[in-house]
C-alpha positions as CSV (number, residue, x, y, z in Angstrom):
1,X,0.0,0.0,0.0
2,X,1.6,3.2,-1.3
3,X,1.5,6.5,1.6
4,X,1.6,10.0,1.0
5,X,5.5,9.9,0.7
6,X,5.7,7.6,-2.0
7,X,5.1,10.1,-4.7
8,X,7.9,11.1,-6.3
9,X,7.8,14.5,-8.5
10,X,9.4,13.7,-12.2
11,X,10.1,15.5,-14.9
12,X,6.8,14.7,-16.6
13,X,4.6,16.3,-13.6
14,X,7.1,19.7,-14.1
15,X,6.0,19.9,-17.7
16,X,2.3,19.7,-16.7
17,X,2.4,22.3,-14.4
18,X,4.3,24.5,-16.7
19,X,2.0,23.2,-19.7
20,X,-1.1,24.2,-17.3
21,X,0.9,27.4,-16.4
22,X,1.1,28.3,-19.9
23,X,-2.5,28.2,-20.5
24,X,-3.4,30.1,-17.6
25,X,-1.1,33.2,-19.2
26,X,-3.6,32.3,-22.4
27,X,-6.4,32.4,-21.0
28,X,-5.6,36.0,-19.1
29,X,-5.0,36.9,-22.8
30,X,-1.4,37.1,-22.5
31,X,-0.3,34.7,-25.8
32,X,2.9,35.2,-26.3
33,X,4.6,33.1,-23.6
34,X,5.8,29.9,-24.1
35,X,6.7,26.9,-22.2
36,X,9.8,27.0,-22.9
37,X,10.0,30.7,-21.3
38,X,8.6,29.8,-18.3
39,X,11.0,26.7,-18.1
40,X,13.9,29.0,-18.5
41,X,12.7,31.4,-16.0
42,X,12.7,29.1,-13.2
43,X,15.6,27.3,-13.6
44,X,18.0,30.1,-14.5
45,X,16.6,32.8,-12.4
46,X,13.9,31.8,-9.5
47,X,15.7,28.1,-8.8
48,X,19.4,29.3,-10.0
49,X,20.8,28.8,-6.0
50,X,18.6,25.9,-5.1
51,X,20.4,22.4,-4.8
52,X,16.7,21.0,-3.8
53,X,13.3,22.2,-3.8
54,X,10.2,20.4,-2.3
55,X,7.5,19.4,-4.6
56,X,5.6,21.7,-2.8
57,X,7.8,25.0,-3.4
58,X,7.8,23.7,-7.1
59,X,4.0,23.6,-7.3
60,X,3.5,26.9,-5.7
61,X,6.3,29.0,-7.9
62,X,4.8,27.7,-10.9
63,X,1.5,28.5,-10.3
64,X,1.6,31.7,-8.0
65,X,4.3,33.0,-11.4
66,X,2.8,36.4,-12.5
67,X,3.5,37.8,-15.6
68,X,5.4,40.7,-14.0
69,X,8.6,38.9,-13.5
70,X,8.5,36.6,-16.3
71,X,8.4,40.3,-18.4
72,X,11.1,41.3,-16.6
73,X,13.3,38.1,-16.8
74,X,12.3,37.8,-20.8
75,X,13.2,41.9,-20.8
76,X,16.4,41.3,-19.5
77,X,17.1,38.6,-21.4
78,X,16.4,40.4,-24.5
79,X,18.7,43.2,-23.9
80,X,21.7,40.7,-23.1
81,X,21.0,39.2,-26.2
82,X,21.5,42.4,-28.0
83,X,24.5,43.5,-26.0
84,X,26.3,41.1,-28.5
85,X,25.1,42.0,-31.5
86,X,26.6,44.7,-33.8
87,X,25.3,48.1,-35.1
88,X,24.6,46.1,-38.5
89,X,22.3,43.3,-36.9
90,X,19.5,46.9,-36.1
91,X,20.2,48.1,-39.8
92,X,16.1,46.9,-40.2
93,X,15.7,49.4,-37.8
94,X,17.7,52.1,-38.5
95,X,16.0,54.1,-41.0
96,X,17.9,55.7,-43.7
């Protein structure tokens, strides 16, 4: 007979939650967010220092996430991004 502490959290219950996470940014009409972005988010910025987590910290950062700081995370990451590009990668931009 299996007890409370014999669930183990996998990798396949992370993706749901961000999968469910993702849809819940749809639904508040905010489309543009991807899995992928949330994923990145957590593990490089809110989970960066952790060794371990407990399932139930996990559960509640994914689903307590607001859009605020995933902006700023993806606005940050955007500008680092374009810290290494040149003047000719904006030429689109730049009108002449």
């Amino acid at each position: 007979m299996k007890t409370g502490n014999d669930f183990k959290f996998n990798k396949r219950d992370l993706n749901f939650l961000i999968k469910l996470k993702a849809r819940d940014f749809r639904q508040h009409d905010i489309h543009n967010i991807t899995e992928q972005q949330i994923k990145d988010y957590l593990f490089d910025c809110k989970w960066k220092q952790r060794d371990s987590i407990p399932m139930c910290e996990i559960v509640d950062d994914i689903m307590n996430l607001n859009f605020s700081e995933l902006f700023d995370y993806l606005s940050l990451q955007v500008v680092k991004e374009a810290s290494h590009l040149s003047i000719n990668d904006f030429s689109d931009f730049i009108s002449k």
